[in-house]
MIPA-410198 format. One record per residue (C-alpha): x, y, z; residue number from 0. Coordinates in nm, 3 decimals, padded with zeros to 5 digits. Layout:
% residues N
[pt [X,Y,Z],NUM]
...
END
This chain:
% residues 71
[pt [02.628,00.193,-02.065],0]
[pt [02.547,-00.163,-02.087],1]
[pt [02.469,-00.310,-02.465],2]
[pt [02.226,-00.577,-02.583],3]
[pt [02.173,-00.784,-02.840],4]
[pt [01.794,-00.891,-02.942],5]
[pt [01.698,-01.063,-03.215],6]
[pt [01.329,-00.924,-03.341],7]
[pt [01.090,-01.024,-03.590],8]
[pt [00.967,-00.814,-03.921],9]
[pt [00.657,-00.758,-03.733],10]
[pt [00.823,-00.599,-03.394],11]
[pt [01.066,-00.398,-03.600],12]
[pt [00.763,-00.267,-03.751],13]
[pt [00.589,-00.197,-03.464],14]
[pt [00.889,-00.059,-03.342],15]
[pt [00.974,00.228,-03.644],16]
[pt [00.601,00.300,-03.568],17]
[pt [00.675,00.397,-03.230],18]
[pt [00.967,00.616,-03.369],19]
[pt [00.775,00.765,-03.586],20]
[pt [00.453,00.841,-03.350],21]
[pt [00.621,00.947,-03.045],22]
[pt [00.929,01.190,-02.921],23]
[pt [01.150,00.910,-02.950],24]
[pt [01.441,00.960,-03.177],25]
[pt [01.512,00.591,-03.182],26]
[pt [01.412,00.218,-03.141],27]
[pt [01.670,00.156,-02.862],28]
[pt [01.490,00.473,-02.711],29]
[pt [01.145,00.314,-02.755],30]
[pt [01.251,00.006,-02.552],31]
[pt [01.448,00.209,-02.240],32]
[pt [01.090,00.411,-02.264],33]
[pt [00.845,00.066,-02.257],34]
[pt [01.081,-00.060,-01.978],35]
[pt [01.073,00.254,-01.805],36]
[pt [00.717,00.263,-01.764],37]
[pt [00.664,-00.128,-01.721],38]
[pt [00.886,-00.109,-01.391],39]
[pt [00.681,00.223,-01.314],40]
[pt [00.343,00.004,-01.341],41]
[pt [00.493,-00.334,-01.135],42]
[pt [00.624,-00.080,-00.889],43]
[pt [00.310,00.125,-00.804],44]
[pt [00.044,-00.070,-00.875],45]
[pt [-00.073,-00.266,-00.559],46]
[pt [-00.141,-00.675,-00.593],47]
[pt [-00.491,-00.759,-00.512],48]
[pt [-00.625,-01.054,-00.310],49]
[pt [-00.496,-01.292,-00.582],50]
[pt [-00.154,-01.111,-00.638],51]
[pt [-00.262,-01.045,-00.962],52]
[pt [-00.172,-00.657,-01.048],53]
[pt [-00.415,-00.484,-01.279],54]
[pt [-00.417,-00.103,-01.428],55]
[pt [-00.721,00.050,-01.563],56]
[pt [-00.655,00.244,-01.878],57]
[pt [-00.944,00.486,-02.014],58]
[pt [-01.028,00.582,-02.329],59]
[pt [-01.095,00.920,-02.513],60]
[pt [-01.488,00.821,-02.508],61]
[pt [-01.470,00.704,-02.177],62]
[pt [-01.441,00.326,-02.209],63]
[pt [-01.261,00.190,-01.935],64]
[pt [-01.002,-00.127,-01.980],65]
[pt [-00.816,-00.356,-01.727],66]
[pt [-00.453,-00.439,-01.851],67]
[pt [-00.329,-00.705,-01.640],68]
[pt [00.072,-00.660,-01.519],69]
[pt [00.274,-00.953,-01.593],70]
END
């Protein structure tokens, strides 16, 4: 297995033991391989429209619907 090395801010490491602590994952290096995991999922089945921009809508509990835009 390949290793990296990031360097984070206090604010992503945060955001990161948040993620540890609200999902399955056991740990932040799991968190990432999940987030990338699911970004390549997104930029792989989500079609470009006229524009080639590719957008995913997301809806809510109460039904809202959003439009995240895939960089």
């Amino acid at each position: 297995m390949s290793r990296f090395t990031i360097d984070i801010d206090n604010t992503f490491d945060k955001t990161l033991t948040n993620l540890v602590n609200d999902t399955s994952a056991s740990t932040k290096a799991e968190v990432i391989r999940n987030a990338v995991a699911v970004y390549n999922y997104l930029k792989s089945a989500t079609p470009k429209d006229a524009n080639g921009t590719q957008v995913v809508s997301i809806k809510d509990a109460d039904g809202t619907e959003k439009q995240v835009m895939i960089p």
